[in-house]
C-alpha positions in Angstrom: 15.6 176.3 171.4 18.6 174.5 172.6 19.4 172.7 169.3 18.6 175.3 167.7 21.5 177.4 169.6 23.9 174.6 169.1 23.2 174.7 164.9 23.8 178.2 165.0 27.0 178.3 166.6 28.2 175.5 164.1 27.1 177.6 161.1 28.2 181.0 162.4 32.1 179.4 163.3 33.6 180.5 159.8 31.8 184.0 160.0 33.9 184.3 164.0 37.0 184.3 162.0 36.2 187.4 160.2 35.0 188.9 163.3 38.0 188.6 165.1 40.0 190.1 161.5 38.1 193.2 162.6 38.9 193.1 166.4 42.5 192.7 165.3 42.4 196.1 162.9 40.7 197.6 165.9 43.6 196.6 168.6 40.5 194.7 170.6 42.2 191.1 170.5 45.8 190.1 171.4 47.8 189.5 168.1 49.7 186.5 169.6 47.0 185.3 171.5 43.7 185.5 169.1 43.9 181.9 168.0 42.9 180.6 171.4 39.7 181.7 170.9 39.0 179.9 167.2 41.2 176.9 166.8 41.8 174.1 169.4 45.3 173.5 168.4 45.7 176.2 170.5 44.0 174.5 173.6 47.9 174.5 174.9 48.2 173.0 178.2 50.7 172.9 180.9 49.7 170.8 184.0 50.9 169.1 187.4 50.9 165.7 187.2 48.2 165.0 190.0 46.7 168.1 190.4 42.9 168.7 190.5 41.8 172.0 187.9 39.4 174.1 189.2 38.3 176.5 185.8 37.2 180.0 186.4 35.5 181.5 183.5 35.4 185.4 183.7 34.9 187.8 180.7 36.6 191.1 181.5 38.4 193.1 184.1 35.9 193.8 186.7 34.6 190.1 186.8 38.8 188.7 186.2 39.4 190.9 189.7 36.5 190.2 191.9 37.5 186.1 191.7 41.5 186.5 192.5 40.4 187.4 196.3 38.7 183.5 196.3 41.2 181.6 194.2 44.4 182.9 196.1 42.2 181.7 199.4 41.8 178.3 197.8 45.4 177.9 196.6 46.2 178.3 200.7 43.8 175.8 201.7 45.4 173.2 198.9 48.6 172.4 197.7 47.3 170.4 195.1 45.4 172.4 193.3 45.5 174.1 189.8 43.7 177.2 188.3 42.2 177.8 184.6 40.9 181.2 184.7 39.7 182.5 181.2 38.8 185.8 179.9 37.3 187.3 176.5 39.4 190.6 176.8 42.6 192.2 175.5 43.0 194.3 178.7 41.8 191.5 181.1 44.8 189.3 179.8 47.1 192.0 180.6 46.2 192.4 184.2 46.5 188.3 184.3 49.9 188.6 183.9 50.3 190.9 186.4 48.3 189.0 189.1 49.3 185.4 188.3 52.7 185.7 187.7 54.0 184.8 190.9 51.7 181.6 190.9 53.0 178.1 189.0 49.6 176.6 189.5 48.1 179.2 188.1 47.1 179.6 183.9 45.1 182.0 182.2 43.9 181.7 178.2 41.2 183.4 176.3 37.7 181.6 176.5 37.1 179.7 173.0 33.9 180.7 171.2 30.6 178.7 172.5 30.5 176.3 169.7 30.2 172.8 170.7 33.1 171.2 169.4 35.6 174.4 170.5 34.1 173.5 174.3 33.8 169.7 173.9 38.0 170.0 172.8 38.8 172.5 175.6 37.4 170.5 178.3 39.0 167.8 177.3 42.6 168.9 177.0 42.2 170.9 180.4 40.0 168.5 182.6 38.4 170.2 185.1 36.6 168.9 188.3 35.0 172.0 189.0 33.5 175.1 186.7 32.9 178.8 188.0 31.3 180.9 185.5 31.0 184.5 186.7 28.5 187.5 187.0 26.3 186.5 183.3 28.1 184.1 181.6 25.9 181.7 180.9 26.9 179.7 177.9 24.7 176.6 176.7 27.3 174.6 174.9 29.6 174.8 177.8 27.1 174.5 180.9 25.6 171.0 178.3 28.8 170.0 177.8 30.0 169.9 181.1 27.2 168.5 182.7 27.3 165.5 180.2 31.1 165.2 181.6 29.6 165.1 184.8 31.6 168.2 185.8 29.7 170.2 188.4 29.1 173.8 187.5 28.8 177.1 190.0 27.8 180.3 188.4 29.0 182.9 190.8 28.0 186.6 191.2 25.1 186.1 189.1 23.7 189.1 187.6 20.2 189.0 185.6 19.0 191.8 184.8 14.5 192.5 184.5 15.2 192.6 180.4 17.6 189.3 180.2 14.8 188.1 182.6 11.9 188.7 180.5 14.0 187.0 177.4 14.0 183.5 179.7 10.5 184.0 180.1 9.8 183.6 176.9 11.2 180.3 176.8 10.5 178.8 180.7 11.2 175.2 179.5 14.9 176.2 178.0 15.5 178.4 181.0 14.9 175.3 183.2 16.9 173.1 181.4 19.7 175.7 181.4 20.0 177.3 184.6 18.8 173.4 186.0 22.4 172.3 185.2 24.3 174.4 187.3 24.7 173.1 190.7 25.7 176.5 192.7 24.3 180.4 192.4 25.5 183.2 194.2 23.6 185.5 193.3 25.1 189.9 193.1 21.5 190.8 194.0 18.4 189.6 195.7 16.6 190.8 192.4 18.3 188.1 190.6 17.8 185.5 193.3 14.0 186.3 192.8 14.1 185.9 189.2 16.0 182.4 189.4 13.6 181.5 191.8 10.4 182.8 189.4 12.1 180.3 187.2 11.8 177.1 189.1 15.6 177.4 189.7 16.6 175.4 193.3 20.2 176.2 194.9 20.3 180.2 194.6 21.7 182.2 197.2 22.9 185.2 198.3 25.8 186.7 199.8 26.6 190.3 198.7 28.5 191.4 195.3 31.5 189.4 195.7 33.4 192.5 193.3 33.1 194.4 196.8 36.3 191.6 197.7 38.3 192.7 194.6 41.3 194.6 194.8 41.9 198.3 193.7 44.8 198.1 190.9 46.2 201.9 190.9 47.7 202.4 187.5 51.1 204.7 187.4 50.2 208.5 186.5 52.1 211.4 186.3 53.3 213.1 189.5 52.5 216.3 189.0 48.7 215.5 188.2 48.8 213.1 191.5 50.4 216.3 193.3 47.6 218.5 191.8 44.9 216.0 192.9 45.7 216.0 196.7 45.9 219.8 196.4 43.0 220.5 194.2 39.2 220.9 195.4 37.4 218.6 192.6 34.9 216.4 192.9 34.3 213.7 190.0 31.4 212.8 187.4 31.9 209.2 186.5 30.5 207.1 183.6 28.4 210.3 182.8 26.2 209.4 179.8 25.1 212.0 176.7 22.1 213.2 178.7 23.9 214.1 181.8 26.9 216.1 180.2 24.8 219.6 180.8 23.5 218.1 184.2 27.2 218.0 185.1 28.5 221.5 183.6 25.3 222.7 185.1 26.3 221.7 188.7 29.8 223.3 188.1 28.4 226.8 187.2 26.6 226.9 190.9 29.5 225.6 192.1 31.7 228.7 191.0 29.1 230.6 192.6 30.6 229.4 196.3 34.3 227.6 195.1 36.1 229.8 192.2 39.1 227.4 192.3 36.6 224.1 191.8 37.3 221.8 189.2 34.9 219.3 187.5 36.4 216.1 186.2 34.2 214.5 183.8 34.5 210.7 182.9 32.2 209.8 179.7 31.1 206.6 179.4 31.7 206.5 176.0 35.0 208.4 175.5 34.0 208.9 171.5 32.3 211.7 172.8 35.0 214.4 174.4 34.8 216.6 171.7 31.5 217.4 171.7 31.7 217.7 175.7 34.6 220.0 175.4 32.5 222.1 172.9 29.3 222.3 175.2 31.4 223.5 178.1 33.5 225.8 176.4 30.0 227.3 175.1 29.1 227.7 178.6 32.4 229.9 179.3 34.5 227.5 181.2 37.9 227.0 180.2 38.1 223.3 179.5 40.9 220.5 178.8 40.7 216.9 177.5 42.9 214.9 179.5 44.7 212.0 177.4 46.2 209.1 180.0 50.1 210.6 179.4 48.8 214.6 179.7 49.0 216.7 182.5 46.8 218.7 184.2 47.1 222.6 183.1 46.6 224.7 186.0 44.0 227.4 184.0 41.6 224.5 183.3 38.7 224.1 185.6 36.6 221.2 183.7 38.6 218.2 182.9 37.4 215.4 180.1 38.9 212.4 180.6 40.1 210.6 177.2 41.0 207.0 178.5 40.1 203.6 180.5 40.7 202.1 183.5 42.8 204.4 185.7 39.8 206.1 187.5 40.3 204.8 190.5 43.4 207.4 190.8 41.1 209.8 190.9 38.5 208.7 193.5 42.0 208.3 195.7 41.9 212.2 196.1 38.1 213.1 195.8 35.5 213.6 198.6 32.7 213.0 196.3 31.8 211.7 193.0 28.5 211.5 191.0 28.0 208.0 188.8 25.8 208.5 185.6 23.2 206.2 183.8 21.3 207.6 186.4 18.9 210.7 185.3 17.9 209.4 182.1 14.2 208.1 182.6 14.3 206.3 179.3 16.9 203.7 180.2 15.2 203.5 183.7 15.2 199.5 183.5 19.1 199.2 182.4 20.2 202.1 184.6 22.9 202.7 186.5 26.9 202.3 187.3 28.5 200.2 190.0 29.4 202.6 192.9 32.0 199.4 194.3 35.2 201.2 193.2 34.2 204.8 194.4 32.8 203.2 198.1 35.9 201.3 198.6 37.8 204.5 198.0 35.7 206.1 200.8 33.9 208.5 198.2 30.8 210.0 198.6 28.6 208.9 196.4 25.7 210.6 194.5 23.2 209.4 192.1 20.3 210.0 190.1 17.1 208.0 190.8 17.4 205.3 188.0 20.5 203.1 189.6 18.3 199.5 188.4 21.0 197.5 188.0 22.6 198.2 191.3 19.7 199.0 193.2 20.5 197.3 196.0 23.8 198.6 196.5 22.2 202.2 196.3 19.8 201.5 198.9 22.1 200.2 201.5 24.9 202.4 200.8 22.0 205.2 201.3 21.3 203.7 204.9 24.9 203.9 205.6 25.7 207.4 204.3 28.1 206.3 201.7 25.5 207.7 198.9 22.6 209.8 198.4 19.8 210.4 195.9 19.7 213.5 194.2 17.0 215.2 192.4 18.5 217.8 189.9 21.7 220.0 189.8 20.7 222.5 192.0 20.6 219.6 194.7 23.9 217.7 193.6 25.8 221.1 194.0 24.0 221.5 197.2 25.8 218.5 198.6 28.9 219.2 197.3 29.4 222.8 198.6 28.9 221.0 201.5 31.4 218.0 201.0 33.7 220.5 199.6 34.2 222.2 203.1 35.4 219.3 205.3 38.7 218.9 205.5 38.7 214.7 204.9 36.5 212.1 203.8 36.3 210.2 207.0 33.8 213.4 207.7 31.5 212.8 205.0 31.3 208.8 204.8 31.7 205.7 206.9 34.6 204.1 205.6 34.5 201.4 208.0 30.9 200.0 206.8 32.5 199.3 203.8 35.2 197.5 205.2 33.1 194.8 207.3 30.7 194.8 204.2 34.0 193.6 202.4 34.6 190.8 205.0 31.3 189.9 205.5 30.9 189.0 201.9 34.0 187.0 201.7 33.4 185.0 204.4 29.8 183.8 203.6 30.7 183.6 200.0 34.0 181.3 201.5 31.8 179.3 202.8 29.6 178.0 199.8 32.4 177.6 197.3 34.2 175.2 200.3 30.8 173.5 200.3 30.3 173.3 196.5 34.2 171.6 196.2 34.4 169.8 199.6 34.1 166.2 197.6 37.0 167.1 195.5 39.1 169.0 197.7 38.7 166.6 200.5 
């Protein structure tokens, strides 16, 4: 299977080319940047003379800002130190030069396609001692190439979910040679440390989500929406999915019942979708506005459809409570659910559906700690929140403090196996 993989990846190379043509029309890929990812002339490198490269390979946002908590704790245990971090997306390479630009030691560049002489190239212009991958990123070519480099490898908040599992088990062998290279797991969930394990895999631990460390980045929005926030009683429906759209309009009509000046703000998981949201609540009689990231807020509106990316966490800022989707639909039951990190740190309460697979653990601890709860339908939801809706804080409705020693707890432990994992190089 393995050669296999590596023959494909040769033949498919001139096809990646067109691919990223597309991405470009599409605004997905950085127009000055593109080429990192296709042609090693591009493997540009500015070093120390004398410094050891520790490589952190993270796909997109979410992964890119759990890691910057553990590399700017490195950096202050060792001068001497450098760090590649690598990402696949457009918008992770913007927040990299927001976080890193104060750091010299410090580079960031897109991750080159998996083909064997892209990698082979690439780790031999940057030269690293040490390899993170993080969360699923689990690439053949690089984890063979760098452990015929003798390069030790770490794959770090690993996440493998019952389907990817069930894919390994259909080649044990390959999945043994694979995950046998990598000298380090952390594992995001004990379900993943049980799969690993059901795969003759040795060194897997765990420590906790290590995106539980990351930073909130609060994006710049208008002051009068921010104003109207802090004001408002809302609560939120985030990463809602097609099936849950009348689930949440549903909840807001019993929610008039108690609250006439509630609002609903409903964040789609796929945003191609507002239209027809906008429709289905206007059918229901509720006056309803889709919010672009530059509009604001129009007091007559009492359902908001959010039309944009990665500035949710504004929201969450001023709500109690706030629902996650992928989490009512029975037929995804085994791929189900949304991190509820962003929403916890926030000091939201959280509510759910009972299909939250892929975070399961989270779920059930956050339960115990009455940052979350399982709901069953609507009716109950808007129970809760009529609830939630009266106090006058959240500090009355969730434990705000759990989440803050969960947060410390997880760095520390997970501090302590990536100082074990580099000791011999640092030291």
């Amino acid at each position: 299977m393995i050669l296999a993989y590596r023959i494909f990846s040769i033949i498919s190379y001139p096809f990646l080319f067109l691919f990223i043509y597309f991405r470009l029309i599409l605004k997905k890929e950085d127009p000055r940047r593109f080429k990192e990812k296709l042609l090693s002339s591009h493997f540009n490198v500015k070093r120390k003379e004398n410094s050891k490269l520790i490589w952190f390979h993270a796909a997109s946002i979410g992964e890119f800002k759990s890691i910057i908590p553990i590399i700017k704790k490195l950096d202050s245990y060792e001068k001497n130190l450098e760090f590649l971090i690598t990402t696949t997306t457009f918008s992770s390479s913007n927040l990299a030069k927001l976080e890193l630009a104060n750091f010299e030691n410090m580079h960031h560049r897109f991750f080159p396609f998996d083909v064997i002489f892209l990698i082979d190239k690439f780790i031999n212009v940057w030269k690293p001692k040490k390899i993170f991958l993080v969360d699923s990123e689990v690439w053949p070519n690089l984890i063979i190439k760098a452990n015929q480099k003798g390069i030790p490898l770490a794959l770090i908040n690993a996440r493998l979910s019952r389907k990817s599992f069930k894919r390994w088990l259909l080649f044990p062998n390959t999945a043994k040679k694979i995950f046998g290279m990598i000298d380090l797991f952390l594992c995001a969930n004990k379900e993943t440390k049980g799969y690993l394990e059901k795969l003759k895999i040795q060194k897997v631990n765990y420590e906790g989500n290590i995106k539980l460390i990351s930073k909130i980045n609060f994006q710049k929005i208008d002051e009068e929406n921010e104003k109207r926030l802090e004001e408002s009683r809302f609560w939120i429906a985030a990463s809602i999915h097609k099936e849950e759209d009348i689930f949440c309009l549903k909840t807001h009509k019993e929610l008039k019942n108690v609250y006439n000046d509630i609002i609903t703000v409903l964040a789609p998981r796929h945003i191609d979708r507002v239209n027809k949201i906008k429709s289905l609540s206007e059918k229901l009689g509720f006056k309803t506005q889709i919010l672009n990231k530059d509009d604001k807020i129009f007091d007559e509106n009492e359902v908001i459809i959010i039309n944009f990316f990665g500035n949710l966490q504004n929201y969450f800022k001023y709500a109690k409570s706030v629902f996650i989707g992928k989490s009512t639909i029975n037929k995804i039951k085994h791929d189900s659910g949304q991190s509820p990190i962003d929403a916890a740190k926030l000091n939201c309460k959280i509510y759910h559906g009972p299909y939250v697979s892929n975070f399961q653990e989270l779920y059930d601890d956050f339960r115990i700690n009455n940052i979350s709860n399982l709901v069953e339908d609507h009716h109950d939801l808007s129970k809760n929140l009529i609830i939630d809706l009266k106090k006058i804080s959240k500090k009355e409705i969730t434990s705000p403090q759990y989440i803050k020693n969960l947060e410390r707890d997880v760095l520390i432990n997970t501090m302590k196996l990536i100082n074990n994992f580099l000791y011999d190089e640092i030291n």
